[in-house]
KOLFIBA-168352 format. One record per residue (C-alpha): residue in three letters; x, y, z. Coordinates in steps of 0.1 Angstrom, whole numbers, plus 5000, padded with zeros to 4 digits. Example, Ala and Ser with C-alpha at 12.3 -4.5 7.8 and 13.67 -1.06 7.14 Angstrom:
ALA512349555078 SER513749895071 
% end
This chain:
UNK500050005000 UNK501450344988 UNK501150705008 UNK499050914995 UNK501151234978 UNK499351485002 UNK500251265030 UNK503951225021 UNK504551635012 UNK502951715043 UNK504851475060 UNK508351645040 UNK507151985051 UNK506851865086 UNK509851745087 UNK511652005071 UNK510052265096 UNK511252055121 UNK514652015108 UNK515352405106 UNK513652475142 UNK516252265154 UNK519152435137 UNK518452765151 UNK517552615189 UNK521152415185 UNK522252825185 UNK520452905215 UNK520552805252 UNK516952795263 UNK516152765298 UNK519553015314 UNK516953285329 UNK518553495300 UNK517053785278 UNK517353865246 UNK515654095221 UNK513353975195 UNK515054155172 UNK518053945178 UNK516153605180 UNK514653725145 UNK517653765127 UNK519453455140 UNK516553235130 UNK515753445099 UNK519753395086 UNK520153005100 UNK516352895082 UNK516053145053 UNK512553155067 UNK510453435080 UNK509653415120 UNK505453355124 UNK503253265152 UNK504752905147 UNK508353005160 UNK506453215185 UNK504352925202 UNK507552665197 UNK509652885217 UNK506752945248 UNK506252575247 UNK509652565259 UNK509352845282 UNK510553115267 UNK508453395276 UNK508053745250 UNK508354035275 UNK507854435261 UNK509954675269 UNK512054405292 UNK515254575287 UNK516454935284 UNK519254995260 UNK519955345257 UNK517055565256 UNK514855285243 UNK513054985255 UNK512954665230 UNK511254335230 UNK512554045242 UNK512453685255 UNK513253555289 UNK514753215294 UNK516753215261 UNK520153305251 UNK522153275216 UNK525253105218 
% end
C-alpha cells in the first residue's frame, strides 16, 4: 500500500520545519533565565532557516518556556522586545 502524495508532502514539510527549528535552537540556550531581544532572535532564525519568524516559531519557543516580555530591557534611551529564558550561543 502506497502513501497518498498529500500525505507524504505534508509529511516532508513537517519534517523539514522540524529540521530548521532545530538548527536555530542548536544556537540558543533555552532555559538560562537569560533575555534577549526579538529582534536578535529574529535575525538568527531568519539567517540560519531562510525562513520568516510566524506565530509558529512564536508558540514553539513558549512551549519551551520562553516567555516574549515588552519593553523587558532598556538599551539606551529605548526599551525593546524580548524573550526570557533564552540565550544565543
Amino acid at each position: 500500500m502506497t502513501e497518498p502524495d498529500a500525505v507524504r508532502q505534508a509529511t516532508e514539510g513537517y519534517r523539514t520545519d522540524e529540521d530548521e527549528m532545530a538548527r536555530f535552537l542548536a544556537a540558543c540556550i533555552i532555559g538560562q533565565c537569560g533575555w534577549t531581544s526579538t529582534e536578535n532572535l529574529r535575525r538568527t532564525y531568519e539567517d540560519i532557516t531562510g525562513d520568516n519568524w510566524t506565530r509558529k516559531v512564536t508558540v514553539q519557543l513558549q512551549n519551551l518556556g520562553c516567555e516574549p516580555r515588552k519593553g523587558a530591557r532598556e538599551q539606551g534611551e529605548k526599551f525593546v522586545r524580548g524573550w526570557t529564558n533564552i540565550i544565543l550561543q
